[in-house]
MIDO-161840 format. One line per 2 residues: number of its first residue (from 1); their letters; for each residue x, y, z of C-alpha. Coordinates in steps of 0.02 Angstrom, whole numbers. Layout:
N
NUM	a	X/Y/Z | ... $
//
This chain:
492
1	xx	-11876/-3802/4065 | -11681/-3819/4060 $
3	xx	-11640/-3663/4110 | -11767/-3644/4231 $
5	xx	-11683/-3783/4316 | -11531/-3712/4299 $
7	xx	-11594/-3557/4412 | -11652/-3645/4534 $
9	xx	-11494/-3744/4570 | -11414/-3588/4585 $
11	xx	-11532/-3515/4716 | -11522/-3671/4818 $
13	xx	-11303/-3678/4812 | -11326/-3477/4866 $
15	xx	-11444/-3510/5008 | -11313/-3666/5065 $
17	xx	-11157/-3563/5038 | -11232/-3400/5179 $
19	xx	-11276/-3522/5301 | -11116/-3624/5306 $
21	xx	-11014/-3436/5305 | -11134/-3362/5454 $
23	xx	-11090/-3538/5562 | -10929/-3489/5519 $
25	xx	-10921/-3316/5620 | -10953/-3366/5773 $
27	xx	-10921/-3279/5938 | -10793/-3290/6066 $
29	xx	-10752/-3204/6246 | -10642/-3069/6303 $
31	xx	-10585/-3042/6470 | -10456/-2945/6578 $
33	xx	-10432/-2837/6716 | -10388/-2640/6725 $
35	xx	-10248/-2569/6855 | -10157/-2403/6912 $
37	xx	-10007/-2400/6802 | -9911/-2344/6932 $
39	xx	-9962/-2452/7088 | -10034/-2592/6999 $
41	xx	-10185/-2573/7105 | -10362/-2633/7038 $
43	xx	-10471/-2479/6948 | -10659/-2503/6999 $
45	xx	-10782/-2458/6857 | -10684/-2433/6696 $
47	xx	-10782/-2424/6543 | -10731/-2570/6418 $
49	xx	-10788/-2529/6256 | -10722/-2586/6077 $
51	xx	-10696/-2526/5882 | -10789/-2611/5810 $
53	xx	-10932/-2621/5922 | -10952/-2746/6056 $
55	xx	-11035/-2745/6211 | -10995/-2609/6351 $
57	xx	-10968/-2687/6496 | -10866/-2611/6675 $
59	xx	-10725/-2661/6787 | -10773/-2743/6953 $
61	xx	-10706/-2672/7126 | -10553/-2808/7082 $
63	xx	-10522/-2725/6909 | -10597/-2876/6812 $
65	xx	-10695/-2872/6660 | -10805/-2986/6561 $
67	xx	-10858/-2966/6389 | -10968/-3089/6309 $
69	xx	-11033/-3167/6150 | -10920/-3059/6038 $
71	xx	-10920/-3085/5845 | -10760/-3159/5811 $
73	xx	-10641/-3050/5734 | -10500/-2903/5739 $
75	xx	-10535/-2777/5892 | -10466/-2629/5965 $
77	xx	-10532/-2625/6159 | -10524/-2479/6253 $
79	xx	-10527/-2439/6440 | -10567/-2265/6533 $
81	xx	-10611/-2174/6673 | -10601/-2012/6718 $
83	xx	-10432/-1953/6802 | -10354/-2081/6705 $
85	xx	-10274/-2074/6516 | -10406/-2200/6410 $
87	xx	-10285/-2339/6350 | -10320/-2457/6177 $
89	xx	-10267/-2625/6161 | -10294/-2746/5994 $
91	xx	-10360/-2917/6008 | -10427/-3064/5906 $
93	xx	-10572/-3143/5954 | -10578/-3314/5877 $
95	xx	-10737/-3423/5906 | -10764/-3508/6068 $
97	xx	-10598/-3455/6116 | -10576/-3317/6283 $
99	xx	-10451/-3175/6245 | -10359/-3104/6389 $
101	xx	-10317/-2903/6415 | -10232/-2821/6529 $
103	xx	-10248/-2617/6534 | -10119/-2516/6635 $
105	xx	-10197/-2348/6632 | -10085/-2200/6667 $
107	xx	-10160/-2080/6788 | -10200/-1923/6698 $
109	xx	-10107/-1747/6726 | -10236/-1624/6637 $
111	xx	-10325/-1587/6789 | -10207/-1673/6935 $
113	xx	-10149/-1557/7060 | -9985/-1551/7139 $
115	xx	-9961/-1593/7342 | -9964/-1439/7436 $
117	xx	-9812/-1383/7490 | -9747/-1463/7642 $
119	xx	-9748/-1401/7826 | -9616/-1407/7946 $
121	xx	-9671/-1435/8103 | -9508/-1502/8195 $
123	xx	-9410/-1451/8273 | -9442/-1273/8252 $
125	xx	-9354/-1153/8124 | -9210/-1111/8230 $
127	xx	-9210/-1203/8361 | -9058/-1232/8488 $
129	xx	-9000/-1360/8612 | -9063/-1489/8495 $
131	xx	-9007/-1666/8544 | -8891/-1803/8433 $
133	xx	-9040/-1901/8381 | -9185/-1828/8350 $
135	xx	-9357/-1853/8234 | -9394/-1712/8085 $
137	xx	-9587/-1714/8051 | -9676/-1629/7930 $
139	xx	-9861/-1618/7844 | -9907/-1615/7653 $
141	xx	-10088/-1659/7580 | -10163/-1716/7397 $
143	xx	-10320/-1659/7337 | -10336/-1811/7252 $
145	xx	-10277/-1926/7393 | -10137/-1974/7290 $
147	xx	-10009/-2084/7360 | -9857/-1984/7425 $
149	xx	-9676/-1987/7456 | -9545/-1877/7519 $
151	xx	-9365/-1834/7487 | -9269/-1756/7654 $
153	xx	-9107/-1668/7639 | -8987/-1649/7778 $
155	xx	-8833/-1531/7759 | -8705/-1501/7881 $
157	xx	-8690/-1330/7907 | -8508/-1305/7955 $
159	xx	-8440/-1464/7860 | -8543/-1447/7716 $
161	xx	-8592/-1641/7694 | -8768/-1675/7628 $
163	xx	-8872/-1806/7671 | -9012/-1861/7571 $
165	xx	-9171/-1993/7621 | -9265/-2022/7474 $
167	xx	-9414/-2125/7464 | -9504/-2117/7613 $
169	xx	-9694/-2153/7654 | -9722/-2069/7825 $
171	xx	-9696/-1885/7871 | -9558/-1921/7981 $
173	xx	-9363/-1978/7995 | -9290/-2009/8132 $
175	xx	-9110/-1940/8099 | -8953/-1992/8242 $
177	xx	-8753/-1966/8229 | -8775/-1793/8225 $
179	xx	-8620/-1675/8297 | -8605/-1564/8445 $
181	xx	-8623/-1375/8406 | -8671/-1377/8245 $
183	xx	-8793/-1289/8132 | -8906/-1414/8008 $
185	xx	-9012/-1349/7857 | -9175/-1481/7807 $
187	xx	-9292/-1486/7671 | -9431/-1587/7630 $
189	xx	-9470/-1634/7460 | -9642/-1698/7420 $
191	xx	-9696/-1804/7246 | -9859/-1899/7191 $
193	xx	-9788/-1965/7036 | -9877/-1871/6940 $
195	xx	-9830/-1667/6936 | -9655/-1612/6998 $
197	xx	-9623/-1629/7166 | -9641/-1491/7292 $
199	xx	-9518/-1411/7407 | -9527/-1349/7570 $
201	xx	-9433/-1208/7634 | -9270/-1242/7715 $
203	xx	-9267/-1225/7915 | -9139/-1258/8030 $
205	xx	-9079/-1323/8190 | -8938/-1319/8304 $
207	xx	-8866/-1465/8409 | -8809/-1461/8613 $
209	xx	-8645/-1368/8631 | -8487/-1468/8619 $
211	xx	-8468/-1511/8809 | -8312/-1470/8876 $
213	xx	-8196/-1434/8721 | -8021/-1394/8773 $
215	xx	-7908/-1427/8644 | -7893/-1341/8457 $
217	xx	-7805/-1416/8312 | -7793/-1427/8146 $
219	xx	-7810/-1566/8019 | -7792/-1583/7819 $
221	xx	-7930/-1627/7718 | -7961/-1603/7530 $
223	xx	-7760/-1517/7569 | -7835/-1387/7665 $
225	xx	-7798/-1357/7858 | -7953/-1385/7943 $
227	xx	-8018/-1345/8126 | -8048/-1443/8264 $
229	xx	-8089/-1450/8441 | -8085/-1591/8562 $
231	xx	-8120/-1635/8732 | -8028/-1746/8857 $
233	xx	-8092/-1888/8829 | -8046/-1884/8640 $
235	xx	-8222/-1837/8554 | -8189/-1718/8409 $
237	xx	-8297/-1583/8305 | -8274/-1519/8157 $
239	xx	-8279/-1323/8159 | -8223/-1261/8001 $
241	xx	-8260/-1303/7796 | -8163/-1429/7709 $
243	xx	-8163/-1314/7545 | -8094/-1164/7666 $
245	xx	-7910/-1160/7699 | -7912/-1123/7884 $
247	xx	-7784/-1144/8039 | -7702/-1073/8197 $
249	xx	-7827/-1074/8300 | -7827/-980/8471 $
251	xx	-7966/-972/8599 | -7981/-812/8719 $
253	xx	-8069/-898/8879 | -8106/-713/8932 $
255	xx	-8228/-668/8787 | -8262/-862/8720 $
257	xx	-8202/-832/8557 | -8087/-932/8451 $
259	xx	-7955/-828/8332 | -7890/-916/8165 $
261	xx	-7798/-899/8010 | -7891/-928/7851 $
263	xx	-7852/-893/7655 | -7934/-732/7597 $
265	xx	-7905/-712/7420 | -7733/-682/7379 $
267	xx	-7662/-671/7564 | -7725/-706/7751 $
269	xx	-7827/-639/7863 | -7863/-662/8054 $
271	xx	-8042/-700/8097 | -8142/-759/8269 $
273	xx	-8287/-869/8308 | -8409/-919/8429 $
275	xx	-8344/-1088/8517 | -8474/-1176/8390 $
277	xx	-8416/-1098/8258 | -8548/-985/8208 $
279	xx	-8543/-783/8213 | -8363/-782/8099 $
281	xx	-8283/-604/8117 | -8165/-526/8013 $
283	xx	-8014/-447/8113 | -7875/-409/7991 $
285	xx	-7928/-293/7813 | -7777/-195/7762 $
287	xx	-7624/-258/7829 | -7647/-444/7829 $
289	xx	-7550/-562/7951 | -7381/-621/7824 $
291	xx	-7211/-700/7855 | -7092/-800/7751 $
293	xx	-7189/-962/7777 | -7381/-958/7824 $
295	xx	-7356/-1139/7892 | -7225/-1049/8011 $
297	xx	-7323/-894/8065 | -7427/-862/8230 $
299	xx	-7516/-693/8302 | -7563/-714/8492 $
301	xx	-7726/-641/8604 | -7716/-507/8729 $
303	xx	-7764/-586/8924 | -7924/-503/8923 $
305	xx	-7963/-543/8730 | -7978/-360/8667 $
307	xx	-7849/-368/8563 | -7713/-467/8436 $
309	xx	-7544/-444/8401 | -7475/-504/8231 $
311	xx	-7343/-505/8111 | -7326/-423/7947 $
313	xx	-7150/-470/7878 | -7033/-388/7968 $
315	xx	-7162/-277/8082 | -7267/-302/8230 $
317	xx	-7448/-242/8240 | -7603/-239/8364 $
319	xx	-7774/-225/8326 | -7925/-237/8414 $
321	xx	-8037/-403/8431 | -8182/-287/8315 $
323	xx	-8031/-271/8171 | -8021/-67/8227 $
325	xx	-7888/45/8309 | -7732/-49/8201 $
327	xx	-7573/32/8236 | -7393/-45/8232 $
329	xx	-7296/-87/8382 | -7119/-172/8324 $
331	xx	-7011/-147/8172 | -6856/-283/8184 $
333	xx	-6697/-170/8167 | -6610/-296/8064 $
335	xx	-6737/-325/7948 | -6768/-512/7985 $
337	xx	-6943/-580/7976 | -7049/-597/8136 $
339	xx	-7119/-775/8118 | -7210/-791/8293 $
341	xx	-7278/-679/8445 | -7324/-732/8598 $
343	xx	-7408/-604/8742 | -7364/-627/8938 $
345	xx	-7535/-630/9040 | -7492/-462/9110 $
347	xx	-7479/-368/8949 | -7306/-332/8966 $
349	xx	-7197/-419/8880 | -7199/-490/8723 $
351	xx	-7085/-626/8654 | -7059/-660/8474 $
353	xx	-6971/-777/8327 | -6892/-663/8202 $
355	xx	-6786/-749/8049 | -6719/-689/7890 $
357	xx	-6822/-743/7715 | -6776/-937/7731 $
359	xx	-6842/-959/7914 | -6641/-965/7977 $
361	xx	-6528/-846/8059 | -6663/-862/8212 $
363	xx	-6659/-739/8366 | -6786/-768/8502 $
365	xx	-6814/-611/8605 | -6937/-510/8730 $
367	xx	-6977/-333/8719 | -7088/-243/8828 $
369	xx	-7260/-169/8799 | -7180/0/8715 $
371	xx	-7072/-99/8587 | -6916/-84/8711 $
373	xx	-6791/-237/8691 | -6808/-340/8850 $
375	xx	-6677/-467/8833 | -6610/-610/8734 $
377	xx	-6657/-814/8738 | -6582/-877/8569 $
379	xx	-6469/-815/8459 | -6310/-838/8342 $
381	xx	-6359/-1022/8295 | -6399/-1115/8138 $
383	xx	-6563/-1231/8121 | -6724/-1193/8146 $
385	xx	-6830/-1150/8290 | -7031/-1134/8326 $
387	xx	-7158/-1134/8451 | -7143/-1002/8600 $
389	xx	-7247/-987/8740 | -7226/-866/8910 $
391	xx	-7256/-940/9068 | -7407/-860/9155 $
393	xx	-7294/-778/9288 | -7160/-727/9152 $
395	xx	-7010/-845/9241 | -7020/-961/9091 $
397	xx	-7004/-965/8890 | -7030/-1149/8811 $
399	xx	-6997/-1171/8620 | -6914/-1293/8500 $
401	xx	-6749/-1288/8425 | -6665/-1379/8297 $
403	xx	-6488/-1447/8368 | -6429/-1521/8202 $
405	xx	-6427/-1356/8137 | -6474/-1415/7968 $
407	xx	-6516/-1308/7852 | -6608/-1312/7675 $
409	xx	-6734/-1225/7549 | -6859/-1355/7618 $
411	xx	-6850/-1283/7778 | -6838/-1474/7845 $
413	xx	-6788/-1510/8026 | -6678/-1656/8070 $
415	xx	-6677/-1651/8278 | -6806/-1524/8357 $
417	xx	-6786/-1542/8524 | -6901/-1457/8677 $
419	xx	-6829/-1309/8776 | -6844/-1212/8949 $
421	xx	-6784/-1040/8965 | -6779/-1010/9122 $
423	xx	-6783/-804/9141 | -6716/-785/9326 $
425	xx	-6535/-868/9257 | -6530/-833/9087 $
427	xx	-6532/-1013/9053 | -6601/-1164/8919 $
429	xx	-6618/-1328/8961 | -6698/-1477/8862 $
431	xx	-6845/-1543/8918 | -6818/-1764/8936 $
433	xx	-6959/-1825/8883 | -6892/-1970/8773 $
435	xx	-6895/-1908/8575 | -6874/-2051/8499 $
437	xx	-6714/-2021/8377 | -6763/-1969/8176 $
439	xx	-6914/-1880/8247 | -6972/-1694/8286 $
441	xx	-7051/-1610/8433 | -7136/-1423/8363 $
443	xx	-7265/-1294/8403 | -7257/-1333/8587 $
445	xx	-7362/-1228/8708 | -7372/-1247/8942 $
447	xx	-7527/-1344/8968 | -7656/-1216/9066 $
449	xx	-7582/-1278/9223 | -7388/-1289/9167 $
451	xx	-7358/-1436/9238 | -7350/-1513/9054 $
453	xx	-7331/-1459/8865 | -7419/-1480/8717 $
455	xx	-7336/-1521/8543 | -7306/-1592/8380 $
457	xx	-7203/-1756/8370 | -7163/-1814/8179 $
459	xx	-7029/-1891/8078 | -6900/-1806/8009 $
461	xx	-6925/-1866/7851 | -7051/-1719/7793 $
463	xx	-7168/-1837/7735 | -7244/-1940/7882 $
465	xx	-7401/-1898/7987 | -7392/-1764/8146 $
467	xx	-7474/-1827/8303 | -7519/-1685/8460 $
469	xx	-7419/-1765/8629 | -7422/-1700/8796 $
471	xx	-7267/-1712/8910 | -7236/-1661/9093 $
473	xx	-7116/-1530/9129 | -7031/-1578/9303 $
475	xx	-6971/-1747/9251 | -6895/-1873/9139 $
477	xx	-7063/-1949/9089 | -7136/-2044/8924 $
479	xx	-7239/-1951/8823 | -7431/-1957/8780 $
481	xx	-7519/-1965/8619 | -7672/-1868/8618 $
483	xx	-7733/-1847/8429 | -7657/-1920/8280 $
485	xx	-7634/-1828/8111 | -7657/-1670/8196 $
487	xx	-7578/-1494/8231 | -7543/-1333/8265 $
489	xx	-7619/-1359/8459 | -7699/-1244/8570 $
491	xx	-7764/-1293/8747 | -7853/-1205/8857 $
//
């Protein structure tokens, strides 16, 4: 009897224990809401499902979920839907308690196409005339609508620079600050976020012409000479490469071609260009243009623009504007270097600047078309000189002369003063035009009309900046600045 008693307390303290354990357990709530990783945009019908099993239940059109009456416990959810990577998060559901989960799901590459590859449809491939300010456009599609945005590149075709507009939404920029005469390149690059972008090919475009451009100088940047032209009013274009060394430039109004100097290798070479500086032409090959100082050394047109005359040391050659039909015209009979050339509008005479190997010992002279010695406009002093230029009826010979007459292995100036030779009296006189004293006038050219000359002005000290003046020739009058940290001028 006692130990059936016994068994049956036993059955009853079992029977109490399961009940109180099963109250225990319990069920809770979990909610959340499921977006685009990458937008944080709402996903519409995601499947909610969890290890172990719960209810299945889906994401509304917000991205919201509700999962109820879930044994408490340790869960792993999981979200998915097709195009997207299925993503797991834990949770612990504790009774009568909501859990909250947030799924970011990644938008799935396996079968994710990339955006075709972008259309340019303006302005054209090629196209001219284009103006400063302009919109590029472009297409590009997703097969599955995802959201796109493009990378543009801009690069300057004669400068180099490269602009870049990342990030945009639309298929069009509207680009402005754009230069005169100048070739662009522009790509479109096209991304969903998902493959690797997409690149277009790379048209082109060229601006309006540089309107009336009448000066050419040269400027240093990254310590290389560097072409420009400018017009009257001051506006200025690049025309030549920063990573190019390139100077003396020299238009030919006859053909519309500009001639220049630029590093070729080991020596220089003479080139041409259009006025934009496009269609670049090779003139000199086997007997480049050389002289004791390259800074120092100038070549000159024909009238008509057929052909160039140029100095190689201590010899004088022409060539023709295509780089055939070399021959030599001049050998000095001293010796001495010829520095500088210049060609009389008839074809013939020719003036030049010959020196020995330090720039000194100068003789400026004219000899006719044949190589015949004309006659004499400097000789038998010390100092330097530079810059000659033949009037357009051959009365007149301007240049710059040194009347310190220092000399040095710098080949520094002290007092370059302006110079008229006048042919008719087989006289010099200095042009008045003020000079300020401790400063240089150099490379001076007539104006087109002669009434004035162009020139360098700088300090003596070596060191400072040059600035391009103008001066009249007929009287004692101030002088003009008309570009700062510039040189080597040419006006047409």
């Amino acid at each position: 009897m006692k130990i059936g008693l016994k068994i049956l307390m036993c059955l009853l303290f079992l029977i109490s224990c399961s009940e109180e354990q099963v109250d225990e357990t319990g069920t809770g709530t979990v909610k959340g809401r499921v977006v685009d990783a990458r937008t944080y945009e709402p996903i519409e019908n995601a499947r909610i499902s969890s290890s172990p099993t719960s209810s299945t239940v889906f994401s509304d059109k917000d991205g919201y979920f509700l999962i109820e009456k879930v044994p408490v416990g340790k869960y792993s959810f999981q979200a998915q839907k097709d195009g997207f990577i299925a993503r797991f998060q834990p949770a612990t559901v504790e009774k009568d308690l909501p859990s909250q989960i947030i799924f970011e799901l990644e938008v799935s590459t396996a079968n994710n196409k990339p955006p075709t590859i972008p259309v340019l449809t303006a302005p054209l491939n090629n196209a001219t005339g284009q103006a400063l300010a302009l919109n590029l456009t472009w297409t590009a599609t997703d097969q599955e609508s995802d959201p796109l945005t493009y990378t543009v590149t801009v690069k300057n075709g004669t400068t180099d620079e490269v602009k870049t507009y990342a990030d945009l939404k639309t298929t069009t920029l509207a680009i402005s600050g754009l230069n005169y005469s100048t070739k662009y390149y522009w790509q479109v690059s096209v991304s969903d976020g998902i493959n690797k972008p997409t690149n277009s090919v790379t048209n082109s475009f060229s601006t309006l012409a540089f309107p009336n451009p009448r000066y050419l100088y040269v400027k240093k940047i990254k310590n290389n000479n560097v072409i420009f032209t400018a017009d009257e009013a001051g506006n200025e274009l690049q025309m030549t490469s920063a990573e190019v060394n390139s100077y003396r430039p020299r238009k030919n109004l006859s053909i519309n071609r500009i001639a220049y100097i630029s590093t070729d290798g080991s020596v220089n070479q003479i080139f041409s260009m259009n006025p934009d500086g496009t269609d670049i032409r090779k003139i000199t090959n086997f007997v480049p243009i050389a002289g004791f100082n390259m800074d120092h050394v100038n070549y000159c047109w024909s009238a008509n623009g057929a052909q160039i005359i140029y100095p190689n040391f201590d010899k004088l050659y022409r060539i023709n504007a295509d780089g055939s039909g070399l021959i030599q015209l001049y050998k000095t009979p001293s010796g001495k270097f010829i520095s500088e050339c210049d060609w009389s509008q008839d074809g013939s005479q020719m003036v030049l600047k010959v020196n020995d190997v330090n720039g000194y010992n100068v003789e400026i002279y004219v000899i006719s078309a044949a190589g015949d010695f004309l006659y004499q406009v400097l000789s038998g002093v010390t100092g330097a000189a530079s810059g000659i230029n033949i009037s357009l009826d051959n009365s007149k010979i301007v240049y710059t002369y040194d009347v310190s007459g220092f000399e040095n292995a710098d080949y520094r100036r002290m007092d370059s003063r302006i110079f008229i030779y006048t042919v008719a009296t087989n006289t010099a006189a200095e042009l008045q035009s003020q000079k300020d004293n401790g400063f240089n006038d150099l490379d001076v050219k007539f104006s087109p009309n002669e009434a004035q000359v162009i020139f360098v002005n700088t300090s003596n000290d070596g060191l400072s900046a040059k600035n391009i003046q103008t001066a009249n020739v007929g009287d004692n009058s101030t002088r003009t600045t008309l570009f700062q940290n510039a040189s080597m001028p040419d006006w047409k």
